[in-house]
C-alpha positions in Angstrom: 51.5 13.0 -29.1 52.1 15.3 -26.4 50.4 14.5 -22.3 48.7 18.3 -22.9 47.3 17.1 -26.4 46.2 13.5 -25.1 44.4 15.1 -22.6 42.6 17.6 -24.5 41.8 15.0 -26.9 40.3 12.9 -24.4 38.0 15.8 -22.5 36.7 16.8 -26.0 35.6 13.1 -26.9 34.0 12.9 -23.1 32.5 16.2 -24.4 31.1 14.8 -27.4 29.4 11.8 -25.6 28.1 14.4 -23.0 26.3 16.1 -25.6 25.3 13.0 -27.2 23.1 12.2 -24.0 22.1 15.4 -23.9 20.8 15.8 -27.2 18.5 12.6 -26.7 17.2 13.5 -23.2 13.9 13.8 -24.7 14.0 9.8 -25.0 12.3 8.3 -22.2 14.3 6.9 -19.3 11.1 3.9 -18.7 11.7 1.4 -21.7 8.5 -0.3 -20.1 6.2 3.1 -20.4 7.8 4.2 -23.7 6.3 1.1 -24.8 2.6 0.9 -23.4 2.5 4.0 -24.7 2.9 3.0 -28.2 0.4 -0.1 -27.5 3.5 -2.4 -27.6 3.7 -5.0 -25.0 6.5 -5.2 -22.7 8.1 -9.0 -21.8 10.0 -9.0 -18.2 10.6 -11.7 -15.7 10.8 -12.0 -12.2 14.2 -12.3 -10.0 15.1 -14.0 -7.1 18.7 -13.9 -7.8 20.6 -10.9 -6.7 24.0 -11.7 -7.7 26.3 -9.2 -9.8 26.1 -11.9 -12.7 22.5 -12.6 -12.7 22.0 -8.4 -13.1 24.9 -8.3 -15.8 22.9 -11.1 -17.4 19.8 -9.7 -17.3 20.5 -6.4 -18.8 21.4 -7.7 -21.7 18.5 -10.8 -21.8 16.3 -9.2 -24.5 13.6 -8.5 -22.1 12.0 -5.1 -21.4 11.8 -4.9 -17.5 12.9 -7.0 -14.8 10.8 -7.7 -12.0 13.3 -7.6 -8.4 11.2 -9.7 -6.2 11.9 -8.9 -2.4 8.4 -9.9 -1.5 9.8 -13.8 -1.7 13.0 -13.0 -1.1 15.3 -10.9 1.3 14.3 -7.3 1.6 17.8 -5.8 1.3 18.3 -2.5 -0.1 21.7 -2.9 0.1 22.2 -5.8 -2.2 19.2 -4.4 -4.3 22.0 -1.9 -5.0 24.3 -3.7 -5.4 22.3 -5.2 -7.9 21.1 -2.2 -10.1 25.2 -1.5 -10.2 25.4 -4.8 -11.9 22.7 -3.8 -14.3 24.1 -0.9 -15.2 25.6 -1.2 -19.2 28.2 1.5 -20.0 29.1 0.1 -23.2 25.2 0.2 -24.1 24.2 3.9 -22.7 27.9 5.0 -25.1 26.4 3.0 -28.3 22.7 4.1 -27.7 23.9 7.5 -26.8 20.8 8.0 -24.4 21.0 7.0 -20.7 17.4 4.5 -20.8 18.2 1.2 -20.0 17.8 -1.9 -22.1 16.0 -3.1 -18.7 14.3 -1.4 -16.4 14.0 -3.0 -12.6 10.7 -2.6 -11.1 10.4 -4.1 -7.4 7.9 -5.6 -5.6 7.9 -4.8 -2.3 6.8 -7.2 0.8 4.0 -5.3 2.3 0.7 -6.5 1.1 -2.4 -3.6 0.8 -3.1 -4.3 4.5 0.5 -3.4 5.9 2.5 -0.2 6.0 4.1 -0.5 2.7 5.4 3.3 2.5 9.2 3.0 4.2 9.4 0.3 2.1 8.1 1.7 -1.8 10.3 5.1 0.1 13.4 3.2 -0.1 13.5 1.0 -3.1 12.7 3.8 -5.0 15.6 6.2 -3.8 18.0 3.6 -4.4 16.7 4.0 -8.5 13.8 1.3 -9.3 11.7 2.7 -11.8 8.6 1.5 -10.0 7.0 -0.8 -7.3 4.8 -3.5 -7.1 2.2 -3.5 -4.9 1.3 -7.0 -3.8 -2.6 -7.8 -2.9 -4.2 -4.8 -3.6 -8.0 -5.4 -2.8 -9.3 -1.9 -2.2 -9.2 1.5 -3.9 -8.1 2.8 -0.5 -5.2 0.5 -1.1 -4.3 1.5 -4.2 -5.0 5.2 -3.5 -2.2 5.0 -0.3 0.1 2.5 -3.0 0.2 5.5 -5.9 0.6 8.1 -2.9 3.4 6.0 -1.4 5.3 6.0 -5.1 5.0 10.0 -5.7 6.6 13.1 -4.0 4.7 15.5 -2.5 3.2 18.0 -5.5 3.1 22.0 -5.7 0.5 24.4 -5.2 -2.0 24.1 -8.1 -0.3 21.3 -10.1 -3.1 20.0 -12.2 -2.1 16.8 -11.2 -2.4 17.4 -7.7 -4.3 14.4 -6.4 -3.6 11.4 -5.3 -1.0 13.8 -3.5 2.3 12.0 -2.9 3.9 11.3 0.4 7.7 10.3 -0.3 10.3 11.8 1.8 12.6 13.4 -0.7 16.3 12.0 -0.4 17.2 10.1 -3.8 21.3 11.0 -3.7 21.5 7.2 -4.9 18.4 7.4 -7.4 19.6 10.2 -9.0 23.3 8.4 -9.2 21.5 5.8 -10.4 19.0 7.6 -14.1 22.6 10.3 -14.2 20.2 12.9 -14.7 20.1 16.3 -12.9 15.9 16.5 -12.8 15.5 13.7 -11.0 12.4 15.5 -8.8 10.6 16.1 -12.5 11.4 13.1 -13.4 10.2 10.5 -10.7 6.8 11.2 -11.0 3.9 8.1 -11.6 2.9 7.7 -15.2 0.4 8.2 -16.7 -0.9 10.7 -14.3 1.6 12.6 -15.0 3.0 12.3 -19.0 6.3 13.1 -18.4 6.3 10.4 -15.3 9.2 7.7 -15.6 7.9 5.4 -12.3 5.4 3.2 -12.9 2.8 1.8 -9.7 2.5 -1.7 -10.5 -0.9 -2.9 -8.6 -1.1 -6.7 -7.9 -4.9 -8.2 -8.0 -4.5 -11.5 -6.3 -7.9 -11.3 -3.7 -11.4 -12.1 -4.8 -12.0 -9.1 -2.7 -9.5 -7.3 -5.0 -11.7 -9.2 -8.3 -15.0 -7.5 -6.5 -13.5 -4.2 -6.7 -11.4 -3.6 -9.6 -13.1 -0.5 -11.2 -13.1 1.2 -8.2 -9.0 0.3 -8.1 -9.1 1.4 -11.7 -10.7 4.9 -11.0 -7.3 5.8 -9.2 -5.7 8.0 -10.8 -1.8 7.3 -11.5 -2.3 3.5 -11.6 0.1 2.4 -14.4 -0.4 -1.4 -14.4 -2.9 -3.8 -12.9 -0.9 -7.2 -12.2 -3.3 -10.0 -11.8 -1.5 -12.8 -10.0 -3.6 -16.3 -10.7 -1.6 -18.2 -7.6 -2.4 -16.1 -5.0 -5.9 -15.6 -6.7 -6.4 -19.0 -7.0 -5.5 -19.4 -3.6 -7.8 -17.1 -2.1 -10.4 -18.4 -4.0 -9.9 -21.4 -2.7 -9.4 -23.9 -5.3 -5.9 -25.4 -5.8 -5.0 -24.5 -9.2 -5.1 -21.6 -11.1 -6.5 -23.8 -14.1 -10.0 -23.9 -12.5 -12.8 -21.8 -14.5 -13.5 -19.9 -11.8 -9.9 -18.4 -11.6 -9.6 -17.7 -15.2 -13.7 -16.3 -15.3 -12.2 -13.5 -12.4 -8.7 -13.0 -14.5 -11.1 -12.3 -17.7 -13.2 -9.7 -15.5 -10.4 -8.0 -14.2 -8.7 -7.9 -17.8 -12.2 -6.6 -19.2 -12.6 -3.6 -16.7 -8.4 -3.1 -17.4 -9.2 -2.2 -21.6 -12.6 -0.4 -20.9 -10.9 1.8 -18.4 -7.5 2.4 -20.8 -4.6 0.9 -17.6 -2.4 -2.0 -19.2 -2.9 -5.1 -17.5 -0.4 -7.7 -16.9 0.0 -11.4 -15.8 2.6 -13.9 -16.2 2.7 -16.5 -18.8 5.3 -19.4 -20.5 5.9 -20.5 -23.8 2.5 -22.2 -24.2 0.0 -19.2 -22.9 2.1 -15.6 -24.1 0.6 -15.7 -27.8 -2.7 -16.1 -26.4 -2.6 -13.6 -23.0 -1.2 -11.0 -25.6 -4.6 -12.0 -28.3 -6.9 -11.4 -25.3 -5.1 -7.8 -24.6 -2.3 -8.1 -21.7 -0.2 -5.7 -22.5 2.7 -6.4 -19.4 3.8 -10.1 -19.2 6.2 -12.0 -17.7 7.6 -14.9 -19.2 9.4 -17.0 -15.9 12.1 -16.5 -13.6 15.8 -15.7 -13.4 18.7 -17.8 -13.5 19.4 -17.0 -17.0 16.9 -17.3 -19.1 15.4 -20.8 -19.2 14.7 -22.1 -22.5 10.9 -22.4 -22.2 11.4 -18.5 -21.4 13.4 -18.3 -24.2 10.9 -19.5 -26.6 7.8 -17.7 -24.5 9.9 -14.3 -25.6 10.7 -15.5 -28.9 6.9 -16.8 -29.6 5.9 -12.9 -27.8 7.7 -10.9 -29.7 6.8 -12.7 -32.8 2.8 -12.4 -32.0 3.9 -8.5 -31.4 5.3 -8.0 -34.4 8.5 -7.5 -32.1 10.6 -10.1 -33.8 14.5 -10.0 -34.3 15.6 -9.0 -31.1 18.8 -10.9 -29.5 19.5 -11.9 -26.2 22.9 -11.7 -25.3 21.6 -14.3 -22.1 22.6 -17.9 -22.7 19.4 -20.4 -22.3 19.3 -23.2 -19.7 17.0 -25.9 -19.4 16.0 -25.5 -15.9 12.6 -25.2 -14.6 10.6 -21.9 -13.9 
């Protein structure tokens, strides 16, 4: 075979997968929406780890969405992208023939509700998260400025207009990052807008936060409420998050969550997923990173099955440690 024919050979099969992707653009980029919106729960973990092999690992864990958490450890948007590299699956996006990841990375930012969070949501999102968590979120002002912080700027008479966005728009890395050419259309909060792929994560972990949660909820572009019983408990001021009290405040939130139609999310283990996901959590976490331990391992297992989302594989090898 000829260079000249090689070459055209190898153009028209980079053609064909072209098209490929092309032809399934209408399948959503945000595994983690694509699901709520079909009233399937999503399983995720959070990461401290932000080494190439912990991202290759994760991408192919089993999970749904991974939770990047710089609020605990180092914000550096440098290794975050460093990290997101790692996650990125060639072999996956040729055999899917769609560019949505197996994973998506959301990432929680260090800023609490009181503190100028916007540079930071401004620059985790252009280096490609598909979303940002909030932490301590105890007003609707709060969560107003956290949904503002996640969306661009909005035209003249969009219908979806308010809470108008205040990112500055430079997402060279972001758009690297989906490989799509519509970025701007895309990046949007969900489910404010439909067609949205970002999702504002909005961490309850205040009493204060408890006290106000419909008015939180009455935001509009809110796309999970994540109730976090430490920090709750904490605040509450009792030691554990086992106390009545705690779990009477992570019931009310959760109540106002499925009267108001926002998916609501807390983390569990292998011995409370089956019964979060009974009560109606819909976004859970099931540990932390290192591999997937194998009480995370079984929490997926046992969350899937309750889901009816049994048979997955995880590519992720399980290790006994402790979460």
């Amino acid at each position: 075979m000829s260079l000249v024919t090689r070459l055209v050979l190898a153009v028209g099969i980079a053609s064909i997968g072209l098209s490929s992707l092309a032809q399934d653009s209408s399948v959503r980029l945000n595994k983690a929406i694509e699901l709520l919106e079909n009233d399937s729960p999503a399983f995720g973990l959070l990461s401290f780890d932000y080494s190439l092999n912990n991202a290759r690992s994760l991408s192919r864990s089993g999970l749904d969405f991974v939770i990047i958490d710089m609020e605990h450890a180092p914000f550096d948007v440098e290794k975050l992208r460093l990290f997101l590299l790692g996650m990125t699956d060639k072999r996956t996006i040729a055999e899917k023939g769609n560019l949505q990841p197996d994973v998506i990375p959301i990432v929680r930012i260090p800023a609490t509700g009181k503190e100028d969070f916007l540079a930071q949501a401004k620059q985790v999102l252009d280096v490609g998260a598909f979303g940002v968590m909030y932490p301590s979120i105890s007003t609707r002002a709060e969560a107003e400025l956290a949904v503002r912080a996640t969306r661009y700027p909005q035209l003249k008479g969009a219908q979806d207009y308010e809470p108008n966005g205040l990112r500055g728009r430079n997402p060279s890395n972001a758009i690297w990052y989906w490989g799509v050419t519509d970025y701007y259309a895309k990046a949007d909060v969900w489910p404010l807008d439909l067609a949205g792929e970002l999702l504002a994560v909005i961490q309850i972990e205040t009493e204060q936060g408890v006290k106000n949660i419909d008015d939180i909820l009455s935001v509009p572009g809110i796309g999970v409420i994540f109730i976090g019983p430490s920090d709750l408990s904490a605040d509450m001021g009792y030691a554990s998050a086992a106390a009545p009290e705690v779990e009477a405040a992570i019931q009310a939130v959760l109540e106002s969550c499925l009267e108001n139609g926002v998916a609501c999310a807390i983390t569990t283990n292998q011995n409370t997923v089956e019964r979060r996901l009974q009560e109606g959590f819909r976004f859970v976490t099931i540990g932390l990173d290192g591999g997937l331990s194998e009480r995370a391992s079984e929490a997926l297992r046992r969350g899937r099955e309750a889901a009816g989302r049994d048979g997955v594989e995880s590519d992720t090898a399980p290790n006994s440690g402790p979460y």
